[in-house]
C-alpha positions as CSV (number, residue, x, y, z in Angstrom):
1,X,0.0,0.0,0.0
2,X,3.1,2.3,0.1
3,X,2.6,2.5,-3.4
4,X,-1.0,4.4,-3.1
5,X,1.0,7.6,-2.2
6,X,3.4,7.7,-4.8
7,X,0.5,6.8,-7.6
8,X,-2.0,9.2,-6.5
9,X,1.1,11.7,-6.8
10,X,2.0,10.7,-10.1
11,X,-2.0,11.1,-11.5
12,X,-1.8,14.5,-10.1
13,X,1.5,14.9,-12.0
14,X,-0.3,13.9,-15.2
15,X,-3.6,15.7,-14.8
16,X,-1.9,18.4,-14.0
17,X,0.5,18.0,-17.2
18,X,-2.5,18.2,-19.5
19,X,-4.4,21.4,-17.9
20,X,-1.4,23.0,-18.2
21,X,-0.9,21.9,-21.5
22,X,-4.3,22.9,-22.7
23,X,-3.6,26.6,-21.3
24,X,-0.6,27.1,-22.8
25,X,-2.0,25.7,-26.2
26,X,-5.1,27.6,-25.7
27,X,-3.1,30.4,-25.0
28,X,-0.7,29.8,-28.1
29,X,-3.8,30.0,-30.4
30,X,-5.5,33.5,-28.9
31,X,-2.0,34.9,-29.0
32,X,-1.2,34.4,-32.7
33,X,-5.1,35.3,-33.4
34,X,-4.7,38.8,-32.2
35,X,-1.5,38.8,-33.5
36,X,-2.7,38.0,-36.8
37,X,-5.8,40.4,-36.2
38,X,-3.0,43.5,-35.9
39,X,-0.7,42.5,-38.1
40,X,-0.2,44.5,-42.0
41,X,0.1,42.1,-44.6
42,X,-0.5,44.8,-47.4
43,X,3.1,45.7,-47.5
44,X,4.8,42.6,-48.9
45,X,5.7,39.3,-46.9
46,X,9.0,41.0,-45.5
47,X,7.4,43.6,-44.2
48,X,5.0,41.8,-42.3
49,X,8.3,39.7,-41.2
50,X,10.0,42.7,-39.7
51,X,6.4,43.8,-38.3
52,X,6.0,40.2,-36.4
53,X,9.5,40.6,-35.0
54,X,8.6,43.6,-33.1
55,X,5.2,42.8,-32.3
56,X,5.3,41.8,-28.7
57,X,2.4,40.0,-28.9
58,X,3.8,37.7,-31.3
59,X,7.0,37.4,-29.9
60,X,4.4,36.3,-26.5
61,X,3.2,33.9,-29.1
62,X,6.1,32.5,-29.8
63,X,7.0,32.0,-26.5
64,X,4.1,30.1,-25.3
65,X,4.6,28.3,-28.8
66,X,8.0,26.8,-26.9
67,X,6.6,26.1,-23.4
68,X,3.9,24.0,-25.5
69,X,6.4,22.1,-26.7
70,X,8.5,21.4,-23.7
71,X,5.4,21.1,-21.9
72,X,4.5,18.4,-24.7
73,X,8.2,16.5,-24.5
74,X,7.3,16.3,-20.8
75,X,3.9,14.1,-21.3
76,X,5.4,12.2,-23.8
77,X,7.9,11.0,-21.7
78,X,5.8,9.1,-19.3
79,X,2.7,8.7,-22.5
80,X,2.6,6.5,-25.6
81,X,2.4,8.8,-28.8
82,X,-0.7,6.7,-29.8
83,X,-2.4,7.7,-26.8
84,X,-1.2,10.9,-26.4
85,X,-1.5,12.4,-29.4
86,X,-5.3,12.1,-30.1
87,X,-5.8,13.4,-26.7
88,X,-4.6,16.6,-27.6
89,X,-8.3,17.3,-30.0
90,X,-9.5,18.8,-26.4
91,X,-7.5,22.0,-27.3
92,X,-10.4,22.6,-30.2
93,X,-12.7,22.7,-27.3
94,X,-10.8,25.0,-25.4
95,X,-9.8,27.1,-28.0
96,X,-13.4,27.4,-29.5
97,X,-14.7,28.2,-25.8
98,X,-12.0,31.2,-26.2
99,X,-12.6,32.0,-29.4
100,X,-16.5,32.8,-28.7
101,X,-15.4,34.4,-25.7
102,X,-12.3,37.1,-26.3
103,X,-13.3,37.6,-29.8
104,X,-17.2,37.2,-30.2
105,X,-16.8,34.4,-33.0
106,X,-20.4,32.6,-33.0
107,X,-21.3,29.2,-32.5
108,X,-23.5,27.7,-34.8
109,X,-24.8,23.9,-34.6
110,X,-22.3,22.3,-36.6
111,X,-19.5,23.4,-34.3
112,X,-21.3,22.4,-31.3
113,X,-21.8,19.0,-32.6
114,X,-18.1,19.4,-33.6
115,X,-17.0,20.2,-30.1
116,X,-19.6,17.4,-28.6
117,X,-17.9,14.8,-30.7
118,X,-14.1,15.9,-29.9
119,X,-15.2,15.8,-26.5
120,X,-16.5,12.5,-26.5
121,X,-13.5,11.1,-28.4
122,X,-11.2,12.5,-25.9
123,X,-13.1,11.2,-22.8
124,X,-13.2,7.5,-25.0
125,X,-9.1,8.2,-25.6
126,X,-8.6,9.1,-21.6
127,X,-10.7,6.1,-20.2
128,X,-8.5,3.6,-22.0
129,X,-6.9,1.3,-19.9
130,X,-4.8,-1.0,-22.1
131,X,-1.5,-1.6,-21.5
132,X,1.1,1.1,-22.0
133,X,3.9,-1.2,-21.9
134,X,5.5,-3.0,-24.9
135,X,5.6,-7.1,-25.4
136,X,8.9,-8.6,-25.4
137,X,10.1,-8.7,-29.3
138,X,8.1,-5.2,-29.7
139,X,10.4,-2.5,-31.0
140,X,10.2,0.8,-29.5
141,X,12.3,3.8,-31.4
142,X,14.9,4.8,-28.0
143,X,14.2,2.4,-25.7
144,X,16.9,2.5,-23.7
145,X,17.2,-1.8,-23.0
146,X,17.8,-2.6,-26.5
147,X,21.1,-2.0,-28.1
148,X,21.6,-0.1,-31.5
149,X,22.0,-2.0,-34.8
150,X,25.0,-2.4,-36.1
């Protein structure tokens, strides 16, 4: 039962892991909206470069486009990419939810639906219980116990 600690830890760990990676991602996508919202384009692509560059909001974008991605390395360590990976569909939700909220896009009953379904899939994806380890003779790119071939 000493383990009961240490597991209910490491589910916190992991919850945690994906709310945080659903703000930042959320937060990614409202960032390069506005961003995109202020930005010129009718001066030619390198003007619109140079005007990204120094747009702090972008650069903000950027920046939360990184912590995404380390947050991301981070679940993947401990997550099969099979798994993982489809999981991610909840950011739509979130970043609808947003998107009707900071910029007063409308929802219309295809999207709800949309949303519904992702939802669904996700909560399918996340109650999956099957075994995250690999069979014996099962090859896993960078798994440390096997050696490289020659």
């Amino acid at each position: 039962m000493a383990d009961a600690p240490l597991k209910s830890r490491a589910l916190a760990a992991a919850i945690g892991g994906w709310i945080l990676f659903i703000v930042v991602e959320t937060a990614t996508q409202v960032a390069f909206k506005y961003a995109g919202a202020t930005l010129d384009d009718s001066s030619g692509l390198l003007h619109l470069v140079t005007q990204a560059l120094s747009t702090p909001v972008v650069l903000v974008g950027f920046a939360l486009y990184f912590a995404g991605f380390l947050v991301w390395m981070t679940i993947l360590k401990d997550v099969d990419l099979g798994r993982a990976f489809p999981m991610t569909a909840i950011i739509y939700v979130s970043t609808l939810v947003a998107a009707v909220i900071l910029f007063h896009e409308r929802l219309n009953a295809t999207r709800i639906v949309g949303v519904v379904v992702i939802a669904v899939g996700v909560a399918v994806l996340a109650s999956d219980n099957g075994p995250d380890e690999h069979r014996p003779g099962d090859r896993r790119l960078g798994d440390p116990a096997e050696k490289p071939p020659h």
